[in-house]
N, C-alpha and C positions, 0 to 999 in steps of 0.2 A: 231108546231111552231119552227121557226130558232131561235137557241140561238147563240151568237158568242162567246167564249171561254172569253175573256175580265170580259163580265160580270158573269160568270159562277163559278168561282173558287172554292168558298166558299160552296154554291149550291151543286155542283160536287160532291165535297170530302163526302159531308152529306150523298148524295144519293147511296153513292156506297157500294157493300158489306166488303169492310175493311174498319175497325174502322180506325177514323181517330182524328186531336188533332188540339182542337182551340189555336190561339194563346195565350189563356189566359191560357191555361194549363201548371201545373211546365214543364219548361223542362228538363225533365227526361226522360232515356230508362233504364225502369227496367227488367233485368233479370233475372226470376223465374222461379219455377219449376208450373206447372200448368195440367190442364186436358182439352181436346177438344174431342169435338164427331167427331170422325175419321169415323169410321167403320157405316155400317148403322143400324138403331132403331132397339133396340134390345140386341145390344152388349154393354157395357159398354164403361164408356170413356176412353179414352186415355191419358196415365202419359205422356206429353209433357214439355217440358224446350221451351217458349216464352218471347218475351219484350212483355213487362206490362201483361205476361201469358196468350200472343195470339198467335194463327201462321198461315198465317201473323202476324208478329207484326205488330204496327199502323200506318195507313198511312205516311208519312212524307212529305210535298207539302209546295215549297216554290215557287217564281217567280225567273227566271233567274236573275243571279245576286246579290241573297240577300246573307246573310251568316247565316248557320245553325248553331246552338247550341243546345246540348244536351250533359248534364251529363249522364252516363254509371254509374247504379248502378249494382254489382255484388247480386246476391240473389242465385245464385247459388250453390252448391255444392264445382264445381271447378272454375281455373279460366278459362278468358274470357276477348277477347274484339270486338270490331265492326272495318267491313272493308266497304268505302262506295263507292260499286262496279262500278266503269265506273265514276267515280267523277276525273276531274284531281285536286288533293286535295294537299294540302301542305304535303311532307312526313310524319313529324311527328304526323301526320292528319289518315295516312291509317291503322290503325290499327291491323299491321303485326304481332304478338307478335314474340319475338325473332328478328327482322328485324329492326322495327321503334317505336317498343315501347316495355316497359317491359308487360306479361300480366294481369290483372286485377284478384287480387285475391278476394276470395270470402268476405263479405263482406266490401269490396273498391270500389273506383270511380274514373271514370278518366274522364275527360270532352275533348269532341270532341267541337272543332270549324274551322270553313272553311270556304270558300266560293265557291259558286254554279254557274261557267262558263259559264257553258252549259244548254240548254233548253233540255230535252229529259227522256227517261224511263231506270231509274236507281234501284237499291236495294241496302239494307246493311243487312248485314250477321256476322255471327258471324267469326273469324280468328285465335283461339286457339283450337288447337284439330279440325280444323270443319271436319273433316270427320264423326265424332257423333253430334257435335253439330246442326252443321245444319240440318242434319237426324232427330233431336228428337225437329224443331223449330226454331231454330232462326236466324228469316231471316225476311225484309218487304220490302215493296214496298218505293222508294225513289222519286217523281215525281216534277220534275223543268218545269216550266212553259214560251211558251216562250211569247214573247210581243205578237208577234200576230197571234196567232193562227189561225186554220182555223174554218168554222162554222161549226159545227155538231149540233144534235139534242138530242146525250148524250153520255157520256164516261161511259166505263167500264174498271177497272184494276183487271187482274187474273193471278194471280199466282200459277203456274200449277207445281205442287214434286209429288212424289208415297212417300209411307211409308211402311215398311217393318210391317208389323203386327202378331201378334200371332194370330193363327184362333182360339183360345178356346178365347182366354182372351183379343183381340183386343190392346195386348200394344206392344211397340214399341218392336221389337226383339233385344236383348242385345248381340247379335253375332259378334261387333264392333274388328275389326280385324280377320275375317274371311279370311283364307290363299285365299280359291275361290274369294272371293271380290278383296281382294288387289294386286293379280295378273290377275285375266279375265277382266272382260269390268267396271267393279268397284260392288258398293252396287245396287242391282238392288228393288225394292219397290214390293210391291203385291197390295196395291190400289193406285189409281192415287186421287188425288185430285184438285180441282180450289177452291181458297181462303177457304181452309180446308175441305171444304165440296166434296163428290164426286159425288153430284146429285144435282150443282149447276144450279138453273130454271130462267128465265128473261121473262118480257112480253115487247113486241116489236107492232108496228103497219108495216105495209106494206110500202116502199119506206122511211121508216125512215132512219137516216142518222149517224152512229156509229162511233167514237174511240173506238178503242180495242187495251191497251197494253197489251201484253205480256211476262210473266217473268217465263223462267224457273228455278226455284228451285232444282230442282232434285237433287239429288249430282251424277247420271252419267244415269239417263236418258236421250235420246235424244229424242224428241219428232216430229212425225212428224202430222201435225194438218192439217185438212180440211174444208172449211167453207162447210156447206149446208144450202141453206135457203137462204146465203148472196152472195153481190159480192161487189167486190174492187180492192183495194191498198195497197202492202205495200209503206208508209212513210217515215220510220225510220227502223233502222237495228242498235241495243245496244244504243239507244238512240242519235244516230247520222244520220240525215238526210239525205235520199236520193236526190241528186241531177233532178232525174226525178222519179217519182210513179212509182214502176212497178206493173204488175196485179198480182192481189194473186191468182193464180190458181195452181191444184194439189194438192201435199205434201207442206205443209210451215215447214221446217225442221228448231226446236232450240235442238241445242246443251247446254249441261248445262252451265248456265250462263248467255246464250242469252239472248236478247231482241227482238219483235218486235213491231213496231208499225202500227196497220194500219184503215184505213176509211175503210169503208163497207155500204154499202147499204141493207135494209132489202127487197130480191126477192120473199121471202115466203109468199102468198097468205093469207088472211083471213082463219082464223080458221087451218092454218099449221101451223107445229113448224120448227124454223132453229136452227142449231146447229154449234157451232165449237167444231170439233171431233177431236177421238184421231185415227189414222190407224195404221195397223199392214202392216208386209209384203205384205201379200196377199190382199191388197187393201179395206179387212174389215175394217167398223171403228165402233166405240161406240162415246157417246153423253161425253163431257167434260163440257160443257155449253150447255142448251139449252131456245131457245126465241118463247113462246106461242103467234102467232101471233092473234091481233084483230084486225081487222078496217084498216086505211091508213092514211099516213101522210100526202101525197100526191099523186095526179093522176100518175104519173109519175117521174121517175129519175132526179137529179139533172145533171149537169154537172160534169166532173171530176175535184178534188179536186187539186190547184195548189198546188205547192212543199212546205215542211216546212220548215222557214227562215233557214239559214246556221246556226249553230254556229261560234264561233270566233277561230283565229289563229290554222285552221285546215290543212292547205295547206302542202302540201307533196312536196320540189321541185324535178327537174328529178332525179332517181334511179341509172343513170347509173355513173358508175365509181366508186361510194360511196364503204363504206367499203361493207364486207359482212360476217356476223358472220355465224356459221354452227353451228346449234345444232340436235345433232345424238339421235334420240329416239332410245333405246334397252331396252329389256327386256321382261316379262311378261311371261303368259302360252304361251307354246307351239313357246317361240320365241329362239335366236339365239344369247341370252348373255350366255358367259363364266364365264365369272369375270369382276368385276366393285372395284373402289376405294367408301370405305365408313367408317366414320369414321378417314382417313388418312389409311386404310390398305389396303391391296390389296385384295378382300378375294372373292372366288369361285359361282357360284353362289348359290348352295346350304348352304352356309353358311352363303349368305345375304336373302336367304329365311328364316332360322330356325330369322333370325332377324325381319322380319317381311318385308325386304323388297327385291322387284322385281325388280325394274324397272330405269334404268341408263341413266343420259342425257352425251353427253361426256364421257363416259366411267366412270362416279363420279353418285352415288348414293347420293341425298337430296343436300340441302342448303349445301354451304363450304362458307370460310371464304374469298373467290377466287371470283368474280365476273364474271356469262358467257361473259360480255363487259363490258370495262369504255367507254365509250362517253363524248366528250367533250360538253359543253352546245351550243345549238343551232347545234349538227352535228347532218345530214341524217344519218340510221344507217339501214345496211339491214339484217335480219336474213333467212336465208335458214333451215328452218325444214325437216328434214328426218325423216321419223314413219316408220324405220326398224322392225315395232311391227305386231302381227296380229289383232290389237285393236284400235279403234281409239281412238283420243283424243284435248279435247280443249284446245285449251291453251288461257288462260288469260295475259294481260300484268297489272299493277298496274300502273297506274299515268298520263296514254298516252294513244292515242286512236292513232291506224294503219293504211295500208293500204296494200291490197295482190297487189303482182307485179304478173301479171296475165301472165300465162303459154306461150311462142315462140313470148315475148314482151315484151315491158316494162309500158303499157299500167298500171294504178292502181285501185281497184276495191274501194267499198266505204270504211268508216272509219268503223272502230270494237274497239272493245277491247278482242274479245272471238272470234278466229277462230279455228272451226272442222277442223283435220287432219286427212281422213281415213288412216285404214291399205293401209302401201304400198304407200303411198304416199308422196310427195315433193313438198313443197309449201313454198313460199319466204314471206314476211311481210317487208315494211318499214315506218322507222315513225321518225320524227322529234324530238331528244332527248333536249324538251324546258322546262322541269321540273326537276331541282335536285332533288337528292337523292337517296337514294335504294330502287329499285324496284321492287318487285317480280314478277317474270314470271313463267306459271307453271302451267299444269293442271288442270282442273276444274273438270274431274270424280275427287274427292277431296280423293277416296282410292286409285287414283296412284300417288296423289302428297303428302297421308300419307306415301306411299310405293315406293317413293324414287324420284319423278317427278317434281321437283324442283329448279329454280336455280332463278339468280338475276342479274339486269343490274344496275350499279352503274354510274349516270349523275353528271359529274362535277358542283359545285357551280359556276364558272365564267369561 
């Protein structure tokens, strides 16, 4: 049966495997220390830190437009606050600690409220310390609804982290600040998991008709995923609509942070299983999800899925002329920094290693009180990224969603807010600066933005 997203909402949320919150639930996000079976039957649980002691924490799904509210209670140990990623959110909204708000210490609350732009596949995460916090949880799925959707026959949201585990004892390894992390390619996980579990199973009928968001979690995994069984579209790219479907074939590569969104059709035959997998170099892959096929939905495919509505005031005007900021990735193993400013000193780089940190944008190690640009409100603003590194990396922006000025052109590619930078490479980004305030820009491996990857774009009020 065709359902059309309209009447689905409610429905949806029920059916899916993250817990999700009726409107009539307090709104509250509580942050606790908890236990999840990570590892499989057998080993013990898992000492995790989750909102309301999940991870995923709870779904959070509103329709385009509406305004979220939820109090942040701290249950934690330390403090903490929430950042709500790919949201163009009122500054004092993004839950930067140290940047736009003080952060939430432990048993305090701070109440978030905002309002929801954009239709599309968002999360929120935690933004104090996250290079462990989010490692050990907390993080959910954040999903804005648009008016009109396209029909499908069911959604699924999975959110795809590894976790780094002890193999006797299955708990989280407490090796937080590890010099190898904070200078190679970041914290790398030993199991993978979709919505906690790592042998998450689906039953699907033949020619059924699927959403599948995608959310990478990782803190520097990059994930490159393949459907078998299915075929499609991607939709969406961080929760911002493609202008035309493209076909989801190959490697579907997320960077951490990413989002994708896409339609899928189930091709797997009666009594086959499909799977969206995880691959390795060598073009192996294992099962991430997998869908036990029965029966049919239909005799035959449907047509291809028209484009999902725009969002609003996304428009990029021409690039050329515009300013152009330059920010110099240096650092890391086996890279080509000397010395970098941190702190206000000048200091070697072995001396900002015994500090725990590697990695220099501009020549300045971490957050300064200096701003990489002011931008006036409403100015085009172009950044040219250099990863002078042997490592790649995402960079995030907070507040604004971008667009890459595409390589011997000026040509723009779709909206982001998280674009991969391999080693060695040079890649431009522009975006219309229509949101005040400060706004962090900054690696998404979250141990190179512990370890020094960091800076900030401050948008004039008027």
């Amino acid at each position: 049966m065709k359902i059309h997203r309209r009447g689905l909402l409610l429905g949806a949320a029920a059916a899916l495997a993250l817990p999700s919150r009726s409107e009539a639930a307090p709104r509250t996000l509580v942050a606790r220390p908890s236990k999840l079976q990570i590892a499989p039957e057998g080993y013990p649980e898992t000492d995790i830190w989750g909102f309301e002691g999940q991870a995923p924490g709870p779904l959070l799904r509103a329709r385009q437009g509406a305004r979220l509210q939820r109090r942040l209670v701290n249950e934690l140990p330390v403090p903490t606050s929430v950042h709500w990623h790919g949201i163009r959110i009122d500054n004092a909204m993004d839950g930067v600690a140290g940047l736009t708000q003080a952060p939430v210490a432990p048993g305090e609350t701070f109440d978030y409220a905002f309002d929801l732009p954009d239709a599309g596949t968002f999360w929120y995460h935690a933004h104090t310390n996250s290079y462990e916090q989010v490692a050990r949880g907390l993080y959910g799925a954040l999903i804005v609804e648009e008016a009109d959707a396209p029909e499908i026959d069911r959604e699924d949201i999975f959110v795809l982290d590894d976790w780094r585990l002890d193999h006797e004892t299955a708990q989280i390894s407490g090796d937080f600040g590890a010099w190898h992390d904070l200078s190679h390619a970041g914290r790398m996980g030993n199991i993978l998991t979709t919505n906690g579990k790592f042998d998450l199973k689906r039953a699907a009928r033949r020619n059924e008709r699927l959403r599948l968001r995608l959310i990478n979690a990782a803190n520097a995994r990059i994930l490159a995923l393949s459907l078998v069984g299915l075929e499609g579209w991607i939709m969406a790219l961080d929760g911002m609509p493609l202008e035309h479907p493209v076909a989801a074939q190959g490697a579907l590569r997320l960077a951490p942070a990413q989002r994708m969104d896409l339609i899928v059709d189930v091709t797997a035959a009666d009594e086959e299983t499909a799977h969206l997998a995880q691959m390795d170099d060598n073009g192996k892959w294992w099962s991430q999800v997998a869908w036990d096929i029965t029966g049919s939905a239909s005799s035959q495919r449907r047509p291809a899925p028209m484009p999902l509505p725009p969002n609003p005031r996304q428009a990029v005007p021409g690039v050329k002329g515009v300013r152009t900021v330059t920010l110099a990735m240096e650092g890391g193993a086996m890279g080509r920094l000397q010395a970098a400013t941190y702190g206000g000193k000048r200091l070697a780089f072995r001396d900002l290693a015994e500090r725990g940190q590697f990695w220099a944008f501009n020549g300045t190690v971490g957050r300064t009180d200096a701003p990489l640009a002011e931008a006036a409100l409403g100015e085009t603003l172009r950044i040219r990224i250099v990863n002078d590194t042997v490592f790649p990396h995402a960079m995030h922006l907070h507040g604004m969603h971008f667009r890459e000025v595409m390589k011997d052109s000026d040509s723009l590619g779709p909206l982001r807010d998280t674009l991969l930078v391999q080693r060695g490479e040079t890649r431009e980004i522009a975006f219309v600066a229509d949101n005040p305030g400060d706004w962090l820009f900054h690696c998404h491996m979250l141990a190179h933005a512990a370890a020094g990857m960091t800076t900030w774009i401050k948008v004039a009020r008027s």
